[in-house]
N, C-alpha and C positions, 0 to 999 in steps of 0.2 A: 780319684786315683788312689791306688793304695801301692803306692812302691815305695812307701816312708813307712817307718814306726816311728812313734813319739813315746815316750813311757820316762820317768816315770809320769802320769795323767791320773788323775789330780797330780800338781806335784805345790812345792812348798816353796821353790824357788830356783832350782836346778831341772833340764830336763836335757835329752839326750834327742837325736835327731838320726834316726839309722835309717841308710838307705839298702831297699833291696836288690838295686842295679848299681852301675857305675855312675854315678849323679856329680862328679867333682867339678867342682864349675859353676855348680848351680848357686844363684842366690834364696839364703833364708832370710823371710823379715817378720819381727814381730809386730805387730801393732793390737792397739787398742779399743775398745768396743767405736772411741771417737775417730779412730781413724789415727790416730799420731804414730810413729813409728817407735819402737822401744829398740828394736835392737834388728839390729843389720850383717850377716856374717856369708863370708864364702865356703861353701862345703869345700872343705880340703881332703877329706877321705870318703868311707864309708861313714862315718859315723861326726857328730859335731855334739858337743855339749853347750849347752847355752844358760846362760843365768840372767834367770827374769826375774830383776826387779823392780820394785814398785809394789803399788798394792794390790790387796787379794781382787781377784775376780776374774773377769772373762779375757781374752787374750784371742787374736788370731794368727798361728802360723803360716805365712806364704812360701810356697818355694817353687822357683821358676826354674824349670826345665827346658831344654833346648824342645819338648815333644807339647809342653802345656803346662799350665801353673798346679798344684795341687796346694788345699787347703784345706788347714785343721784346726779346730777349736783346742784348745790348752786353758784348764781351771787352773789356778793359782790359790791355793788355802792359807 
């Protein structure tokens, strides 16, 4: 599904989470290559900022949709 942006991708430790429809409601979760959850947020608008921390490397964004989950990879440098 592509009705999210993420940018900035790479990012350094901030990222932003824009939706292209009305998505408010939805859950984002971040977790980790092992599976642990880093960060948990409810979209309240079009758009949500998130600050991932911990260390560099791979990250997976999830975000559940009342239509289906869409997911995205997020580097962390």
């Amino acid at each position: 599904q592509s009705d999210f942006l993420v940018y900035p991708n790479p990012t350094t430790g901030e990222f932003t989470v824009y939706s292209l429809q009305s998505s408010v409601g939805c859950e984002i979760k971040v977790t980790n290559l092992v599976g642990e959850t880093i960060s948990k947020k409810t979209l309240n608008s079009k758009q949500e900022t998130i600050n991932l921390s911990g260390a560099r490397g791979i990250y997976f964004l999830q975000i559940k949709t009342p239509y289906g989950t869409a997911m995205k990879k997020i580097v962390k440098e």
